[in-house]
PABAZA-405850 format. One line per field, with one value per residue (C-alpha): residue number from 1; residue in one letter; x, z, y negated. Coordinates in Angstrom, 3 decimals, padded with zeros to 6 digits. Layout:
<atoms>
resi <- [NUM:...]
resn <- [A:...]
X <- [X:...]
Z <- [Z:...]
Y <- [Y:...]
</atoms>
This chain:
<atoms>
resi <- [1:2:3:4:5:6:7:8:9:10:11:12:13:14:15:16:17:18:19:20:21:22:23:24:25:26:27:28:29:30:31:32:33:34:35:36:37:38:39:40:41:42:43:44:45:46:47:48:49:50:51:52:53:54:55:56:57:58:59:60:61:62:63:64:65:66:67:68:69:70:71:72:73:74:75:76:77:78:79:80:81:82:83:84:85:86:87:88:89:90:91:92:93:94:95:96:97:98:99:100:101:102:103:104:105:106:107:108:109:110:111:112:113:114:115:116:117:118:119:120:121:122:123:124:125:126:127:128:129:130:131:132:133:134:135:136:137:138:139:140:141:142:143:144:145:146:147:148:149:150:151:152:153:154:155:156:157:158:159:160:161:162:163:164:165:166:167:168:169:170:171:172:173:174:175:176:177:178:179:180:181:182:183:184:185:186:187:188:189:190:191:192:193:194:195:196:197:198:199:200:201:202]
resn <- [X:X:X:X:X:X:X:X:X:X:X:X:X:X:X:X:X:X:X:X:X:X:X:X:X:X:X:X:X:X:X:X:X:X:X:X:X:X:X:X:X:X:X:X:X:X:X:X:X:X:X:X:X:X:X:X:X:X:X:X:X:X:X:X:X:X:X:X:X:X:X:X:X:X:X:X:X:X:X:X:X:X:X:X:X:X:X:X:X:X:X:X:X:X:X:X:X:X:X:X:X:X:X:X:X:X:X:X:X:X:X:X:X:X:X:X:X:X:X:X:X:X:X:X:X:X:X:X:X:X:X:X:X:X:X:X:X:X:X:X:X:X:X:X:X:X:X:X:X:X:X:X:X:X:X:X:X:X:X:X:X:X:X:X:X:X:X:X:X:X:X:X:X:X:X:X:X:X:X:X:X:X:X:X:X:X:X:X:X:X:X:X:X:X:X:X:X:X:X:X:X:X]
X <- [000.000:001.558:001.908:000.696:002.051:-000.167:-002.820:-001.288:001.975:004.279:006.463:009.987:011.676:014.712:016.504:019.748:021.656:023.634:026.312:029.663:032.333:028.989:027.147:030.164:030.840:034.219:036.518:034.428:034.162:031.040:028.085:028.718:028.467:025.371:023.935:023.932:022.869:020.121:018.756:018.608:016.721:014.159:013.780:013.833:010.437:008.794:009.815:011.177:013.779:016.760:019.367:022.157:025.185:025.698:028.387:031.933:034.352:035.398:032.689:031.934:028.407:030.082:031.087:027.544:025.868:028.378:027.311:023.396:022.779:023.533:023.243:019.498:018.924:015.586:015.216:015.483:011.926:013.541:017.033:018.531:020.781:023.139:026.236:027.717:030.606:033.505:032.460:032.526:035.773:037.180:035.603:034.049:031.042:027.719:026.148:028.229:026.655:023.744:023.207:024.748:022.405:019.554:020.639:021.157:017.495:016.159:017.197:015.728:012.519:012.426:011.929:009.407:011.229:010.586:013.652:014.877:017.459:020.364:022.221:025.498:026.892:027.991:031.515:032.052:035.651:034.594:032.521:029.220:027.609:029.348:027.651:024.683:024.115:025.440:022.776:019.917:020.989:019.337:015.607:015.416:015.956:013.975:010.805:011.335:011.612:009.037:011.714:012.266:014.588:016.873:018.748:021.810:022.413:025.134:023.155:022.854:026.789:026.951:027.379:030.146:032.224:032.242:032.817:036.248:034.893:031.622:034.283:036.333:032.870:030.765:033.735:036.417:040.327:039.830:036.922:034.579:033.606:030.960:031.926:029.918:028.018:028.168:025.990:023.470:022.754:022.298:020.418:018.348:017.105:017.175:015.165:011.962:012.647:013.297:010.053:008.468:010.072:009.682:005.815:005.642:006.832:004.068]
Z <- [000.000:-000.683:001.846:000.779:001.914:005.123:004.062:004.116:003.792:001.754:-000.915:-001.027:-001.968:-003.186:-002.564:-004.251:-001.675:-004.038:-002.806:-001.757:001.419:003.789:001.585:000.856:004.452:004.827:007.332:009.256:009.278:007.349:008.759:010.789:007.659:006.230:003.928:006.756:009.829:007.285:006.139:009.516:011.200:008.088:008.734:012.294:011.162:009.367:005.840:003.789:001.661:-000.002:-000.146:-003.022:-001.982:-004.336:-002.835:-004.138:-001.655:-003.092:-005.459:-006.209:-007.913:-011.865:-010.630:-009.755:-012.542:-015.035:-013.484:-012.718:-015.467:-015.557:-012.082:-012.057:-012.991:-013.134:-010.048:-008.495:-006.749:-005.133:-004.677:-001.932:-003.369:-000.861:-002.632:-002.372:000.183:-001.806:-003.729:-000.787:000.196:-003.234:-003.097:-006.177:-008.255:-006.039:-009.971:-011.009:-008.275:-008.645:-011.772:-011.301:-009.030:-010.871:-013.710:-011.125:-009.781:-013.727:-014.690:-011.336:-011.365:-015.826:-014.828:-012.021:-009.216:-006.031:-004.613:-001.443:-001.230:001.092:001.986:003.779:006.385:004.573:006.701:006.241:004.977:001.316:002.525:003.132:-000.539:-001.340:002.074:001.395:-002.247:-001.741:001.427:-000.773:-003.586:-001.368:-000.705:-004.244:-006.410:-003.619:-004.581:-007.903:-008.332:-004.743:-003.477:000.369:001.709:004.705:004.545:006.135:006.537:009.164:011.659:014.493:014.461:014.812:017.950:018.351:016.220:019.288:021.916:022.153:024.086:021.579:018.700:019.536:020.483:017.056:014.704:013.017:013.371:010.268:012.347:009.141:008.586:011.120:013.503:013.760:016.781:014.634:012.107:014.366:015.454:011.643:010.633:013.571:012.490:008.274:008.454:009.329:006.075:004.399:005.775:003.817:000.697:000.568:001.070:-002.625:-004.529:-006.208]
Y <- [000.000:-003.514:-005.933:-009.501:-012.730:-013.942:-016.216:-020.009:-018.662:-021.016:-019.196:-019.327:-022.938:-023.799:-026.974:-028.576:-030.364:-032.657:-034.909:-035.369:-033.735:-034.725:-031.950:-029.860:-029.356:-030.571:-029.405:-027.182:-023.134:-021.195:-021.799:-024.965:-027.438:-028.737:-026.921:-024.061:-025.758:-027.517:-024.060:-022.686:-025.728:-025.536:-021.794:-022.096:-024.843:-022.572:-023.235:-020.287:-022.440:-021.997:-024.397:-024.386:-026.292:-029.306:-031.129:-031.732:-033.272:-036.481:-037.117:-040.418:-041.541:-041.009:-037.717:-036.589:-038.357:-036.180:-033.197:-033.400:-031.800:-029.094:-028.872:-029.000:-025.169:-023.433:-022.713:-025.629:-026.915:-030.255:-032.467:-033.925:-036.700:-038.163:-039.988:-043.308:-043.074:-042.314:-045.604:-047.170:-046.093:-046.897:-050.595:-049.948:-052.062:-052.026:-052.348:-049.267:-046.863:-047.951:-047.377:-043.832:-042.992:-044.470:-041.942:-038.838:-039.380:-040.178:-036.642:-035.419:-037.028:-036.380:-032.529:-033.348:-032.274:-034.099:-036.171:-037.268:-040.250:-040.126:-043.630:-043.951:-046.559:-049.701:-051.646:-054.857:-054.309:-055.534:-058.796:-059.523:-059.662:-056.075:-054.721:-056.492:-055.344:-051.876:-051.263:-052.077:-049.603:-046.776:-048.144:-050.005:-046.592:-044.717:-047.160:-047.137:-043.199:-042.691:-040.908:-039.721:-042.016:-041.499:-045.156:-043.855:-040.314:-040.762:-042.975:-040.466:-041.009:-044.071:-044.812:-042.348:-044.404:-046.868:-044.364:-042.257:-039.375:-039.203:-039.591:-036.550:-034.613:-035.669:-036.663:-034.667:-036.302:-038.539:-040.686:-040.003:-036.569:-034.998:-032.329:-029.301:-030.926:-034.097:-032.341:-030.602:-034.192:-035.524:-032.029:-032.924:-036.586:-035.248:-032.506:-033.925:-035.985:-032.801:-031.248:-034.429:-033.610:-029.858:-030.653:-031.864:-029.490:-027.965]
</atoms>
């Protein structure tokens, strides 16, 4: 006799995370980075999802726009998009990224996959006007495409950056990349937003 899904049950989803060392999981063992610790909180929530990791330590905005693409394979029901920083780190064109990542979420949004849109902290090293214009990148392309928008993907970490013994707890040595605690804390504040997005796909 075959066993049918329960009534109500959701089918299997899967989800490109698509982005950067954040989404690669830099520096940290298998199974602490997140794309892992992501999965397991959406399990652990009752969604039966899949997530392919997307993310390509030092990829900056061109680098993902050259490779959405093909990167958007059948299978994928929705896209996390969360790129920006290595921009920022290079001091490059607020216009440039943006219109990379107006082109990443055009190709997502042209196969009618729902999108959620990741933002990053923006330092002051560059000015005002290149923190200022590079901020609202995030929420203009997330109205224009009605994308999920998490303005800044790190914020749960931000006050460790002020705080030596939440540094060394939530922070790997290079005062950037998330520690495995560090990421439980962002999985914990994204994946209500992910929640969101999985809801749409149809």
């Amino acid at each position: 006799m075959l066993a049918l899904p329960a009534q109500g049950q959701a089918a299997e989803k899967t989800l490109l995370a698509f982005g950067d060392s954040l989404t690669q999981g830099y520096g940290l063992p298998d199974g602490e980075g997140l794309v892992p610790q992501l999965q397991a909180w959406l399990n652990a929530h009752g969604e039966d999802v899949t997530i392919i990791n997307g993310g390509v330590s030092g990829d900056t905005t061109a680098g993902g726009r050259a490779r959405i693409d093909w990167s958007l394979t059948p299978e994928v029901d929705a896209v996390m998009v969360a790129l920006g920083g290595n921009d920022i780190l290079r001091g490059l064109a607020p216009d440039q990224a943006k219109a990379n990542l107006d082109a990443i979420l055009k190709a997502v949004t042209d196969k009618d996959l729902p999108v959620l849109l990741a933002g990053v902290p923006v330092p002051g090293n560059y000015g005002a006007a290149y923190q200022t214009a590079f901020t609202a990148i995030y929420p203009d392309l997330a109205a224009k495409y009605d994308a999920v928008l998490v303005p800044d993907l790190l914020a749960p970490l931000a006050e460790a950056q002020h705080d030596d013994a939440k540094r060394a707890q939530y922070l790997q040595g290079d005062g950037i990349h998330p520690s495995a605690a560090g990421v439980k804390l962002v999985v914990e504040a994204l994946g209500p937003q992910v929640l969101d997005l999985l809801d749409q796909v149809e």
